[in-house]
N, C-alpha and C positions, 0 to 999 in steps of 0.2 A: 450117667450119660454125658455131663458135665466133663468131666474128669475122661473120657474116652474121646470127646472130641479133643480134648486139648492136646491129648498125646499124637493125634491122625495130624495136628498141622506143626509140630515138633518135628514130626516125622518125616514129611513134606520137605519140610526146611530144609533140615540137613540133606540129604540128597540133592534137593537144587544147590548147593554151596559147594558139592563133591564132582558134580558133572564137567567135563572139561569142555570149555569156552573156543567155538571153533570162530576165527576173523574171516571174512570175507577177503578173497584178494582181490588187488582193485581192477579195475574194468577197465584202464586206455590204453587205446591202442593207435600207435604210431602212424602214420600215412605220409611223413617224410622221409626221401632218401637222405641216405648217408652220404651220396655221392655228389649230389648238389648244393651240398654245402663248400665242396671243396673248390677255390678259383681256379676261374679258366682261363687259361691262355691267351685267347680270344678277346675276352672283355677289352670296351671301349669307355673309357672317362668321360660321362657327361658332359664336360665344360670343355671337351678337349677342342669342340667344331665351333666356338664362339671366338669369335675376332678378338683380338686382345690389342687391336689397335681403336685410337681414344677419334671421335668427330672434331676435338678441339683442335688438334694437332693437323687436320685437312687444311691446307692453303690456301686464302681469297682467290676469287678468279680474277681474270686477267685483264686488261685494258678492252681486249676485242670481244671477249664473250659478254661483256655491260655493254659495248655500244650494240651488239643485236639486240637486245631487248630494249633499245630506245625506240619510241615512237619518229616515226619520218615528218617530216616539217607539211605542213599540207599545201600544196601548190598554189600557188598565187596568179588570180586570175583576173586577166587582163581587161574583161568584158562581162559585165552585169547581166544578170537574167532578166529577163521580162515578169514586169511586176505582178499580174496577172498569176504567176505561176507559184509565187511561194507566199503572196499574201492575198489577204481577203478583206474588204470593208464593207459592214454592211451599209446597205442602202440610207439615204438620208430621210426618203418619201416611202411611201407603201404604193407603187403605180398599180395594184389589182392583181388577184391573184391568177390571171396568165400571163404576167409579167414572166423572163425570163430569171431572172434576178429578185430573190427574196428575200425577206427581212426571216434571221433565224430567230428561232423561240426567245423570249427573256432568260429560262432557265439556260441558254447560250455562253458561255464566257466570253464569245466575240461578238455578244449582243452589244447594241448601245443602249439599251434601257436592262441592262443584266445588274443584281444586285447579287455579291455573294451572302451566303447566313442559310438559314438562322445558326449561329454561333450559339445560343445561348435557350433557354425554353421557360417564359416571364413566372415568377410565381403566381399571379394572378390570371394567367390564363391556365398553368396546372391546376389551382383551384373550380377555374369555371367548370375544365375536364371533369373533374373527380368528385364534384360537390353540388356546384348549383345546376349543371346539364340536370343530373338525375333528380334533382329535389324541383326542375320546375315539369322536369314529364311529370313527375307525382303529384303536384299543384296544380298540372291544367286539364287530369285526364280525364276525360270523358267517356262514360261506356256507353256503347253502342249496340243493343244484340242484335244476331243477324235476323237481316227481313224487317229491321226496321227504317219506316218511310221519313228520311232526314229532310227537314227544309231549305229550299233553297234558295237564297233572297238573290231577286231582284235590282237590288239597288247597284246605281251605276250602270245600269243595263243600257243600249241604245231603243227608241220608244217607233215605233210603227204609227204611219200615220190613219189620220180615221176612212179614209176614204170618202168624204165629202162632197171634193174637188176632184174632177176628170184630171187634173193636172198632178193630184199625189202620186200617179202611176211610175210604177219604175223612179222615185222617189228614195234616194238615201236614206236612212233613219235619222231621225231627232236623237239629241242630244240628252242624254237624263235629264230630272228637273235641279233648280236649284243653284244658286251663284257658283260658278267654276267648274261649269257643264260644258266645257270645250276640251276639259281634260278628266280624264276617268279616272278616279285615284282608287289605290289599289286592295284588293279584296284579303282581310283579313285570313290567315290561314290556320289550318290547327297545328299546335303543338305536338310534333311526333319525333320519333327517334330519328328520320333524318329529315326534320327540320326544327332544330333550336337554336333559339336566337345567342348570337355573338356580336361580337366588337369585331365592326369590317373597318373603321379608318375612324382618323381625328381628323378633323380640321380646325388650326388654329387662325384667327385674324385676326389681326392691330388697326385702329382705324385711327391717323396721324394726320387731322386737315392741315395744322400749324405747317404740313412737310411742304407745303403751296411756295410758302413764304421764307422758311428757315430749312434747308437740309439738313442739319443736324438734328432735328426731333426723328427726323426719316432714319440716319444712321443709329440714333440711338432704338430704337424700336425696332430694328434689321436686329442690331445684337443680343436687344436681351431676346427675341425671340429664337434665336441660333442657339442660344445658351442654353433655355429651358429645354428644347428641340435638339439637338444636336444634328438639325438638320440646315440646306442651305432656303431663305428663304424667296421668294418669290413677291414679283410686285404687284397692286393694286391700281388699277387705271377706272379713273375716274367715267361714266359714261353722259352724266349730266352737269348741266349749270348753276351752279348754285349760288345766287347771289349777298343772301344770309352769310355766307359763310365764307366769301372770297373764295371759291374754289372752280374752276374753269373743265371742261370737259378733253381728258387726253391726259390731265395731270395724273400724278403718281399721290394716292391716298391711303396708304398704307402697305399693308406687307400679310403673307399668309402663308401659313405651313401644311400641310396634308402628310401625315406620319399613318402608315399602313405595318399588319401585321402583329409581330412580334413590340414594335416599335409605340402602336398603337396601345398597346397592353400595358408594357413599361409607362408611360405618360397618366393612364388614369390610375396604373395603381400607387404613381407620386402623386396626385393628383386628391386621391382622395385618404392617402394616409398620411400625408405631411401637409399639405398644404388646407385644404378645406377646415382640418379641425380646429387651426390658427385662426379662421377669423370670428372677432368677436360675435355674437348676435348674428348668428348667419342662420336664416331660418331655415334655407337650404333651395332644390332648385322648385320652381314653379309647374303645378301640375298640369296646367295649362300648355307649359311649353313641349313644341313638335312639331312637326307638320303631317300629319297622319300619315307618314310612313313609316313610323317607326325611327323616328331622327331625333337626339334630344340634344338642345342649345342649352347652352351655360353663358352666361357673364360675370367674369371678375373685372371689381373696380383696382384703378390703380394703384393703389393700397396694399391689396391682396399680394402681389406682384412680388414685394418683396420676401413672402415667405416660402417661394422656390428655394429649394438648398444649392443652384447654380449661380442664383441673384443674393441671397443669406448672405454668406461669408466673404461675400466680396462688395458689396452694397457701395463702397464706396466709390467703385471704379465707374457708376451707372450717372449722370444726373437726375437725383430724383424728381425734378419740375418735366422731366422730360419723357417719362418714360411713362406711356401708356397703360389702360388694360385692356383684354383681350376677348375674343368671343369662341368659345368652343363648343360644337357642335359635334357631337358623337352619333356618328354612322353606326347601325347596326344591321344586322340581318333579317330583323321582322318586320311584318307587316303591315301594323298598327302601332299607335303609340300605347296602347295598353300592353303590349309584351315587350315594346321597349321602355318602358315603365319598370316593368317586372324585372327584368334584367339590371336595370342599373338599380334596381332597390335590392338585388340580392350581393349585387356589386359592392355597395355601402353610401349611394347616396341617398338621400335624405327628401322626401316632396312632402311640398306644401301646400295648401289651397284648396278648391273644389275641379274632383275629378271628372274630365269631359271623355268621354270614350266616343 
């Protein structure tokens, strides 16, 4: 069986080796004439419709085609317009507003109290933005569920009389009780998203009595206060007599700055990062001090004065006998002195003492 297949694929073999080998002819077929390749008569040279002359070779124009294109001299006129009609000043007074004539907005460029800015945006107020707004809603919130009966205090209120006397009829109200019951000071508010407290103004004062006797303590205490401030300063007019003190009532006692805004920002955050941490043994401000509005008063001794960075570098152009310290007093937006507390301790200053709320 062996031996019989091997002969069937010998066999095989040789015949496929015998068989003739037929080629495929190839498959392309043509789809161009013959006759389109031949040139035509006709044809146009691409390049033939391009100008072959050069822009460089174009000649300047002429004397009279430049004078059209001059502008005409603008006529000269013999007679002024009435002022009235192309300018405006605003008012000097506010006569009320059916006045015919009005004071325009500050935001006005032909305001007289118009400030340009802000130019610039303080680092220390983008930190208030971004840092301590939200860390004192989170510090002072208080939940409230609803339907619950909130207290509501009295204090400050104006008081009803008892009815006693036939004469308390139709009777004004009393006064709350208590020293400085001719004035109602202001009721504490809560901490909410639109209302947290900020920095609304500085006010700085120099109290100069020497200015009585000698102008030059006056001049000097104008400047360094312009320096630290880069504001213009304003004066101080005496309203009483003081005889301690040789000071007479109408005199000029010093000088005082009020820096608002962006301005007010810049001032404490030199205030409390260069200069405060200079003095020695500064135990920092007093918790006591306020006026329960929410207002917190600083004083630096004359000492301190020198470690402004506008007063530093230049110290010797100041007389040092002469140059005062100062009293600042920071304007805020709260109601009490406990959340203007809280603000300036998140600001970075520093209180000491036993706290009065």
């Amino acid at each position: 069986m062996a031996c019989t297949r091997e002969s069937y694929r010998i066999a095989s073999a040789l015949l496929r080796r015998q068989l003739p080998i037929r080629t495929a002819a190839p498959g392309v077929r043509r789809f161009a004439s013959t006759e389109a390749e031949k040139p035509s008569s006709n044809q146009i040279d691409d390049l033939s419709e391009l100008d072959d002359a050069s822009s460089f070779n174009t000649p300047a124009p002429d004397a009279a085609i430049l004078d059209a294109f001059k502008s005409r001299p603008p006529p000269v006129r013999t007679g002024k317009l009435p002022a009235n009609r192309y300018q405006y000043h605003p008012p000097k007074f506010n006569r009320g507003p059916l006045h015919p004539v009005q004071s325009p907005p500050s935001s006005d460029p032909i305001a007289r109290n118009f400030v340009p800015g802000p130019f610039n945006h303080p680092r220390l107020r983008h930190t208030h933005d971004s840092t301590i707004a939200p860390d004192l809603l989170t510090l002072t919130y208080q939940h409230h569920p609803p339907g619950e009966e909130r207290v509501v205090s009295t204090k400050g209120e104006l008081r009803d009389w008892d009815g006693s006397s036939p004469y308390h009829k139709n009777r004004p109200k009393r006064g709350p009780r208590g020293p400085g019951s001719d004035r109602l000071a202001l009721l504490e508010r809560d901490i909410v998203f639109n209302n947290i407290p900020e920095i609304k103004s500085v006010s700085i004062s120099m109290h100069q009595p020497e200015a009585a006797r000698d102008k030059e303590y006056l001049n000097v205490a104008r400047a360094v206060l312009q320096a630290i401030t880069g504001k213009f300063t304003e004066l101080n007019f005496l309203k009483k007599n003081v005889v301690q003190f040789q000071i007479r009532k109408g005199g000029i006692g010093g000088v005082n700055v009020t820096l608002e805004g962006n301005d007010a920002y810049e001032f404490v955050d030199k205030l409390v990062t260069l200069v405060l941490p200079k003095i020695k043994e500064w135990p920092g401000v007093k918790a006591t001090s306020g006026d329960d509005n929410g207002n917190i008063s600083i004083g630096l001794h004359k000492s301190a004065m020198t470690f402004f960075p506008e007063l530093e570098y230049n110290f010797s152009a100041y007389p040092a006998k002469m140059i005062p310290g100062c009293y600042i007093t920071i304007q805020t937006t709260a109601t009490s002195d406990r959340h203007g507390r809280l603000l300036l301790e998140a600001l970075g200053f520093p209180f000491y003492g036993k706290v009065k709320n």
